[in-house]
ZAMARGU-4260 file (C-alpha; in steps of 0.2 Angstrom, whole numbers, plus 5000, padded with zeros to 4 digits):
<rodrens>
0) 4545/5358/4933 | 4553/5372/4940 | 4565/5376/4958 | 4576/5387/4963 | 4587/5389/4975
5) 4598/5404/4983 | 4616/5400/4984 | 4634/5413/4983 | 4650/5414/4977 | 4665/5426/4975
10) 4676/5438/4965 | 4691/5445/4972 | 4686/5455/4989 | 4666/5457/4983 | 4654/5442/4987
15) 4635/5441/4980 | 4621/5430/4978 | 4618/5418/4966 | 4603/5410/4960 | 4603/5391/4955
20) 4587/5388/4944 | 4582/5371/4939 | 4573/5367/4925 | 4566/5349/4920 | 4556/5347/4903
25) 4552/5334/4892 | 4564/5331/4878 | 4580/5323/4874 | 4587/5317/4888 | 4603/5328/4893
30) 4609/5340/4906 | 4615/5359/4902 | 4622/5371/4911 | 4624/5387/4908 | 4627/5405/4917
35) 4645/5410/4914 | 4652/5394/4922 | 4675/5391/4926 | 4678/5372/4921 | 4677/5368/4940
40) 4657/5372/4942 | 4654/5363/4923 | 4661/5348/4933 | 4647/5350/4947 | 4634/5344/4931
45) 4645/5324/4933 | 4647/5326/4951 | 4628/5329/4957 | 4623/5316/4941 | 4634/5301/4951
50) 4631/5308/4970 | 4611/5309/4967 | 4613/5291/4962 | 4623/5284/4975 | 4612/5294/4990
55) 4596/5283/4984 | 4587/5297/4972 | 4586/5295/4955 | 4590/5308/4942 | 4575/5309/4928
60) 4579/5304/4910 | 4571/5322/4903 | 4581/5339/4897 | 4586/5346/4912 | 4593/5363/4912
65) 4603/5375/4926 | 4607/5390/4928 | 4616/5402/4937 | 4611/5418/4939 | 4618/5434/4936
70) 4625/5426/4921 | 4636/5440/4917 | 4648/5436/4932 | 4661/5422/4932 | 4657/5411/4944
75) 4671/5398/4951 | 4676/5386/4964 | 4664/5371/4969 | 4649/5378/4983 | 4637/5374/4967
80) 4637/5356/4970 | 4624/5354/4985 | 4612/5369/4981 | 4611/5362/4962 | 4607/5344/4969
85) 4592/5351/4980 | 4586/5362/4967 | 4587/5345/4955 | 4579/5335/4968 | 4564/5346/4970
90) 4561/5349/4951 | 4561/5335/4949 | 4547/5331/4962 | 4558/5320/4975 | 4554/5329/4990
95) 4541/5320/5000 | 4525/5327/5005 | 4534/5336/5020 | 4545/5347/5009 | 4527/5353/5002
100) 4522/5356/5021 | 4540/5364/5024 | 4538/5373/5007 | 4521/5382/5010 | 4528/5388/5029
105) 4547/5394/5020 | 4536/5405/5009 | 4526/5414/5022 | 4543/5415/5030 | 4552/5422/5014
110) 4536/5434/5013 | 4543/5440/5031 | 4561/5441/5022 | 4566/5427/5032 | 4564/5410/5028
115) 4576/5406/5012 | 4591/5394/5015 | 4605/5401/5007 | 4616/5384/5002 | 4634/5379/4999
120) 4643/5365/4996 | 4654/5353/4987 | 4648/5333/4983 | 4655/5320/4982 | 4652/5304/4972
125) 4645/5296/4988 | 4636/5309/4991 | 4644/5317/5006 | 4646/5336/5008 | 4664/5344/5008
130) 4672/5359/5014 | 4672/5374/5004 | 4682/5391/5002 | 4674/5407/5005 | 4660/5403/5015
135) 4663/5417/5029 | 4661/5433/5018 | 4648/5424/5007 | 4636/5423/5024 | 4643/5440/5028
140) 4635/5450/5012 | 4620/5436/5012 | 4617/5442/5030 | 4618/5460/5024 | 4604/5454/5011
145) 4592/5450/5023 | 4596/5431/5023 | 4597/5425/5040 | 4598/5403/5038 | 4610/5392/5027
150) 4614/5375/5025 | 4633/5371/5025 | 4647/5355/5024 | 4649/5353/5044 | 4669/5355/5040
155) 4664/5373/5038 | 4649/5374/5055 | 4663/5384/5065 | 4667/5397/5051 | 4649/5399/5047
160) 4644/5401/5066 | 4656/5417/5068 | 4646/5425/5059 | 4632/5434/5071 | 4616/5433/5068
165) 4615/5417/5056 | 4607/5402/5059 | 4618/5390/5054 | 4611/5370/5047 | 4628/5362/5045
170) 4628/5344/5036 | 4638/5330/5030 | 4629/5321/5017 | 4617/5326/5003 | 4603/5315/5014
175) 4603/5326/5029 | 4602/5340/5017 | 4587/5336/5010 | 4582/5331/5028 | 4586/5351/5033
180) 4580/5358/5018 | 4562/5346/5020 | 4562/5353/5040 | 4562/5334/5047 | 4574/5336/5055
185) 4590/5349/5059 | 4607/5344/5057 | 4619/5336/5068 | 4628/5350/5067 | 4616/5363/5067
190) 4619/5378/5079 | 4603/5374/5086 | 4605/5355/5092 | 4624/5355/5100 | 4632/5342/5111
195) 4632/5344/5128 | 4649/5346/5128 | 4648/5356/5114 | 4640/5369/5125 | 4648/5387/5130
200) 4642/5404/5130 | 4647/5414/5117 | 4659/5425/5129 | 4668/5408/5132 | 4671/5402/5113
205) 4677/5420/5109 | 4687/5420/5125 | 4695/5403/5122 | 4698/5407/5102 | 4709/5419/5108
210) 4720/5409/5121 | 4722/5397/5106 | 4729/5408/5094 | 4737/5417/5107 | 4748/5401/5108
215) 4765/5405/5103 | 4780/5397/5109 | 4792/5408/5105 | 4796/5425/5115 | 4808/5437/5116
220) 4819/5431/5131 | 4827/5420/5120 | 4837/5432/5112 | 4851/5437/5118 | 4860/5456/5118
225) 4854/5461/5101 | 4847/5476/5113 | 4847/5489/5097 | 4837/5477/5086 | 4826/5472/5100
230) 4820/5492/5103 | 4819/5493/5085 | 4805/5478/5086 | 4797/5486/5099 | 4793/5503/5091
235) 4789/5494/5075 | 4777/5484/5086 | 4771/5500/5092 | 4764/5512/5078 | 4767/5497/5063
240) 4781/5502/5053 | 4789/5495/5041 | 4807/5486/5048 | 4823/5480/5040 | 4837/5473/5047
245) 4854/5471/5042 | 4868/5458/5052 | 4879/5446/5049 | 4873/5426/5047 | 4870/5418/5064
250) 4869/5435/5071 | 4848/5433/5077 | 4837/5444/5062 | 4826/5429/5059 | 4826/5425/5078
255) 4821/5445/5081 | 4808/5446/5065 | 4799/5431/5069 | 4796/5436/5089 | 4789/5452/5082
260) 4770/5444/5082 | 4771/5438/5101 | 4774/5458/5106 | 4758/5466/5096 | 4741/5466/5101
265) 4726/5456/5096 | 4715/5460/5082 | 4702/5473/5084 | 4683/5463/5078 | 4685/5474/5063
270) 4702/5469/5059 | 4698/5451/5065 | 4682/5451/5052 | 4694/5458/5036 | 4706/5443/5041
275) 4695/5431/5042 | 4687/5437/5025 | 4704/5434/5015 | 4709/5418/5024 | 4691/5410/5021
280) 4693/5416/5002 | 4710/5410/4999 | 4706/5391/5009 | 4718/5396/5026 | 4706/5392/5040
285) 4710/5379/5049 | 4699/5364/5053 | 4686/5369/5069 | 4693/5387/5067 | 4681/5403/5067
290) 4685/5421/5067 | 4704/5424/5066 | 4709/5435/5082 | 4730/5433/5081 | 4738/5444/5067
295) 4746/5434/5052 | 4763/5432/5050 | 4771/5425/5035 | 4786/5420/5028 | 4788/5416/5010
300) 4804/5408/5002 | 4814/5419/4990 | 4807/5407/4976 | 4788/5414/4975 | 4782/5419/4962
305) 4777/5436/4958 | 4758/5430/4955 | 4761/5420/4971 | 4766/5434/4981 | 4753/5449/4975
310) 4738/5440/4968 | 4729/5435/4953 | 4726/5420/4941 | 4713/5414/4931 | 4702/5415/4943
315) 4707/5429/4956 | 4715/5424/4973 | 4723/5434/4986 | 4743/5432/4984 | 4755/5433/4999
320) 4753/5455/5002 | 4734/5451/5004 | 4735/5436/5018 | 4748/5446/5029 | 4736/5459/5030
325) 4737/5466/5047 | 4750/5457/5051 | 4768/5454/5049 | 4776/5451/5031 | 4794/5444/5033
330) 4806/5443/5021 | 4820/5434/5025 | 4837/5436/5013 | 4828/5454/5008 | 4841/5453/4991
335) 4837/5435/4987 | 4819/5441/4980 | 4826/5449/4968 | 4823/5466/4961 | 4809/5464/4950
340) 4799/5456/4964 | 4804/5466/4979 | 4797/5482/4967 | 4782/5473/4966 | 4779/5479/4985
345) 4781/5498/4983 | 4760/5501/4979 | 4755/5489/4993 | 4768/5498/5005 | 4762/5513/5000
350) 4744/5512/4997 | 4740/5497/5009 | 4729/5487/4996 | 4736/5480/4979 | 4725/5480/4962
355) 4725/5466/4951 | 4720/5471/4933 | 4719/5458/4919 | 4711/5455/4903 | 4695/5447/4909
360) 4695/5459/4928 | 4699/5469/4940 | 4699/5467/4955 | 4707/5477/4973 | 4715/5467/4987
365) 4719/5477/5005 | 4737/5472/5009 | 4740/5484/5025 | 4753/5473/5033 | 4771/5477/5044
370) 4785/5472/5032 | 4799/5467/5042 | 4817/5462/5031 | 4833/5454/5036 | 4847/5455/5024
375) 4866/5455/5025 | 4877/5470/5023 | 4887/5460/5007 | 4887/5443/4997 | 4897/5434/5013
380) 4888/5443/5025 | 4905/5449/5035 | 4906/5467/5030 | 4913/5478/5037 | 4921/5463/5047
385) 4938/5465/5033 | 4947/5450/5040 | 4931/5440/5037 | 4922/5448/5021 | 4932/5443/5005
390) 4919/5453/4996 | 4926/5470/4982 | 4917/5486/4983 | 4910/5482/4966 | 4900/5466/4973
395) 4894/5474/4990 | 4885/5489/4979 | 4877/5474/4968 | 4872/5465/4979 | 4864/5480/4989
400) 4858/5486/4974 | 4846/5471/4972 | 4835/5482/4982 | 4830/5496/4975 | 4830/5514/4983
405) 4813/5514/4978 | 4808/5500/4990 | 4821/5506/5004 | 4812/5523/5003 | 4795/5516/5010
410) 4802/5508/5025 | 4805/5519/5042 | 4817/5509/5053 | 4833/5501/5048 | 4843/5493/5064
415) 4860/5484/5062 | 4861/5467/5072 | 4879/5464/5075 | 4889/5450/5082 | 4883/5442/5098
420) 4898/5444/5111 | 4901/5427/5125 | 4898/5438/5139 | 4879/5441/5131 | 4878/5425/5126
425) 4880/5420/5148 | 4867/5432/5152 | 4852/5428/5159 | 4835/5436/5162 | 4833/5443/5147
430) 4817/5454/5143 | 4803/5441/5139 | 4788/5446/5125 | 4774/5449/5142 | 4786/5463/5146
435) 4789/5470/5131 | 4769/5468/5123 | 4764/5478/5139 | 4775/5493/5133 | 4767/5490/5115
440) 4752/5491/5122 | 4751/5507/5132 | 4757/5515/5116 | 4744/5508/5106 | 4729/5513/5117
445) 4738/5531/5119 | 4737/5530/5098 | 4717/5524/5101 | 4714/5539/5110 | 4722/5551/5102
450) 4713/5546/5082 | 4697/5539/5094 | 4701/5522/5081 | 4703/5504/5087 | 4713/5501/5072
455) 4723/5516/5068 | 4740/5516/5070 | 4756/5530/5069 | 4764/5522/5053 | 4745/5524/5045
460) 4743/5544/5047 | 4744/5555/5029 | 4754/5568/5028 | 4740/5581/5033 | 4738/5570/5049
465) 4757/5569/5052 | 4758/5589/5051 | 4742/5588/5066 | 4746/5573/5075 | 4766/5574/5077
470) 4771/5591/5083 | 4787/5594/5090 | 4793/5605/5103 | 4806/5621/5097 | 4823/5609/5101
475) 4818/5595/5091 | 4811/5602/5077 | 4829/5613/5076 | 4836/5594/5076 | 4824/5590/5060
480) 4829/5606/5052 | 4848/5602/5052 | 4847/5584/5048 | 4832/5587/5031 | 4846/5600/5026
485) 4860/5594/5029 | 4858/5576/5024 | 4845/5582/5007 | 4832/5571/5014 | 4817/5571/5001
490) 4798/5572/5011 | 4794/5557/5012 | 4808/5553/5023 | 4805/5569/5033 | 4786/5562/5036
495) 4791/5545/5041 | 4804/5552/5055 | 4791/5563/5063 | 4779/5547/5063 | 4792/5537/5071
500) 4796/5550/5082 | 4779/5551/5087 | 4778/5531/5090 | 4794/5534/5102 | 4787/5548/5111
505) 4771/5536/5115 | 4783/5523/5122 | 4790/5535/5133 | 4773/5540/5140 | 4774/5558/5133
510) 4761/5570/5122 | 4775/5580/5115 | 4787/5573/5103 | 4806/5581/5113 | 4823/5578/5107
515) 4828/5563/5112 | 4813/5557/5101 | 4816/5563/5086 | 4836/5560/5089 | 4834/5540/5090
520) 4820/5539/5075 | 4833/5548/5065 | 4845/5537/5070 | 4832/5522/5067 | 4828/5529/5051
525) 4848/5534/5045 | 4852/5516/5038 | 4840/5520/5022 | 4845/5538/5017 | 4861/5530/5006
530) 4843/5525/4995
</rodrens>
């Protein structure tokens, strides 16, 4: 006997459909399966066998065969394990007389284009459903398809439910699944049969999604003087540029880099949609969590490595570039990385995604994110303090040369956070974050105006839109003129000043760039021309 069943999976940033078919025939007994399978989904054939048993149903001893189709794409992970049990189940005839009942109503429904389940899932041995990656984009594209109800683990009920439109069947054991799948019964979970405490309107769950990511202890007021490096934040906040900054040890860079997240603005739905997307994908949602509304910030340690940082593997997962996009990437101890790493960056700084191109794929990840840097001026990390730095000439250049022109080039502000006197240390009422993210975000809706895009910011504009967007009045482009000149600037630094220039001028409230803008982006902006 024959079943199939619809189900989905991944590869890279593109999700599709999969069909799990089911084939039981007389013949020596055994159990294939076939369709272009990683060693992860051949274990589903062991884990359904034992989890079939355990849940009180009984695998027939006949040749059974499954396969997943298209079987010309590689298909990973574990979501195979509940859809291939159920289409077993009913092959094999285990469905009671209501699945016949629930079978004949699904194919009038599916005639309409709207009664197929799509299914994912992992098993266990007992027979109990677990969470599995990559279930948002999968409903996403099967939504897109035309299919409108799944069955999924109940770990993953929130992160299935965010996605509008579906009607979600969440359940925790290969019992209630066949229950779902029969129509006796919905899930305990289901989005249709909540707890009463459960209950809110879907205003109130996207409204209290946000106050939770929201939630940040840190802010701005903590840091003390620092005034330069706290401006450079704000205008990095402000049109998404790329930031380094360059201190002593002690002196707040960390402090300052890591606050940068409490100053910029939620996530628009599409940005919140594309996060959501790679965290789902690359397992980062945490448990009871939905849609991801805060931007990602993330630090690695100077120890990644290079597949860890832009993506890849055997199996193709996003790397560190991907899951901070549209958000904040911060490298602390810029040098540290290394040189052959840091050059990794330059193609996702430049272009905002990263391609991963291997022998068996290829595969595009977007990786549009704010890279913020802290590093020391030398080895010791005293320069130009002389009675402090023990440090030659020779090993200040090598150690700054760690960090390639290359890289320096694609960043727009460099700020300098020197030592912390006592007196700034006794102030109080400094600037908090609320202060300084209202600032941010009268900028950003004058930038939402002005390119009439929720998502678009300053640091985003090509060339042909800098030349239409940032124009300057007679003074300060004189100013430009003399400093490109004088200094042998190349054009991609000219571009970057007049973007940064055009961030400042939106601070200050003001359609035209003057010269007191595009003074303090070239000041911003000087740190990086030694590159």
């Amino acid at each position: 006997m024959y079943k199939s069943i619809l189900s989905g999976a991944f590869h890279g940033m593109e999700s599709f459909l999969v069909q799990v078919e089911a084939d039981i025939s007389d013949g020596l007994p055994c159990m294939d399966m076939i369709g272009y399978l990683s060693s992860e989904v051949k274990e589903t054939r062991e884990r359904v066998r034992v989890g079939i048993k355990n849940s009180g149903y009984q695998l027939p001893v006949k040749r059974i065969t499954i396969n997943l189709s298209p079987a010309d794409v590689r298909k990973g992970g574990s979501a195979f394990d509940l859809p291939v049990a159920l289409a077993l189940l009913a092959a094999s005839g285990q469905m009671d007389e209501a699945a016949k009942m629930a079978d004949a109503a699904r194919e009038n429904e599916e005639a309409r284009g709207t009664g197929e389940y799509l299914v994912l899932g992992e098993m266990g041995l007992d027979g109990t459903i677990k969470p599995v990656k990559g279930v948002f984009p999968i409903l996403m594209h099967a939504l897109d398809m035309g299919i409108g109800k799944c069955i999924v683990p109940i770990e993953n009920r929130e992160e299935a439910e965010a996605v509008d439109g579906m009607q979600v069947r969440a359940v925790s054991s290969l019992a209630e699944a066949v229950s779902v799948w029969t129509g006796r019964q919905n899930a305990g979970g289901s989005s249709d049969d909540r707890n009463a405490e459960e209950e809110k309107t879907e205003n109130d769950k996207t409204v209290g999604s946000l106050v939770i990511n929201r939630e940040n202890k840190k802010d701005f007021a903590d840091v003390c003087g620092q005034e330069m490096a706290k401006r450079a934040a704000e205008i990095a906040a402000a049109g998404f540029h790329n930031l380094l900054l360059v201190g002593p040890p002690g002196s707040g860079k960390s402090m300052i880099a890591e606050r940068i997240p409490t100053i910029m603005p939620l996530m628009s739905r599409e940005e919140s949609i594309a996060v959501t997307k790679i965290c789902s994908m690359a397992g980062k949602l945490q448990k009871g969590e939905g849609m991801v509304w805060q931007r990602p910030f993330l630090q690695p340690h100077h120890t990644i490595t290079a597949q860890a940082l832009v993506g890849g593997g055997n199996t193709p997962m996003p790397g560190i570039v991907t899951l901070a996009h549209r958000g904040v990437l911060f490298l602390d101890e810029l040098p540290e990385f290394g040189r052959e790493k840091l050059d990794l960056l330059r193609q996702p700084v430049e272009d905002k995604k990263v391609q991963i191109i291997r022998a068996r794929y290829a595969c595009t990840y977007p990786s549009d994110f704010l890279l913020a840097g802290a590093m020391n001026p030398c080895p010791c990390g005293y320069y130009p303090d002389l009675h402090k730095c023990n440090c030659t000439d020779q090993e200040r250049e090598r150690y700054q040369k760690r960090v390639s022109g290359a890289l320096l080039n694609r960043l727009d502000i460099c700020a300098e956070v020197g030592r912390i006197e006592w007196g700034q240390l006794q102030k109080q009422g400094n600037e908090s974050s609320a202060v300084i993210s209202k600032r941010v975000q009268k900028a950003i809706n004058r930038q939402k105006i002005r390119y009439g895009m929720d998502n678009k910011f300053n640091a985003d504009l090509s060339n042909e839109e800098t030349i239409l967007y940032c124009g300057m009045n007679a003074g300060a482009e004189r100013i430009l003129e003399r400093t490109y000149t004088k200094y042998q600037l190349n054009p991609r630094s000219l571009f970057r000043i007049r973007r940064l220039a055009r961030t400042i001028a939106d601070l200050a409230e003001s359609d035209e760039i003057k010269e007191v803008h595009v003074s303090e982006a070239i000041a911003l902006n000087k740190g990086l021309w030694h590159a």
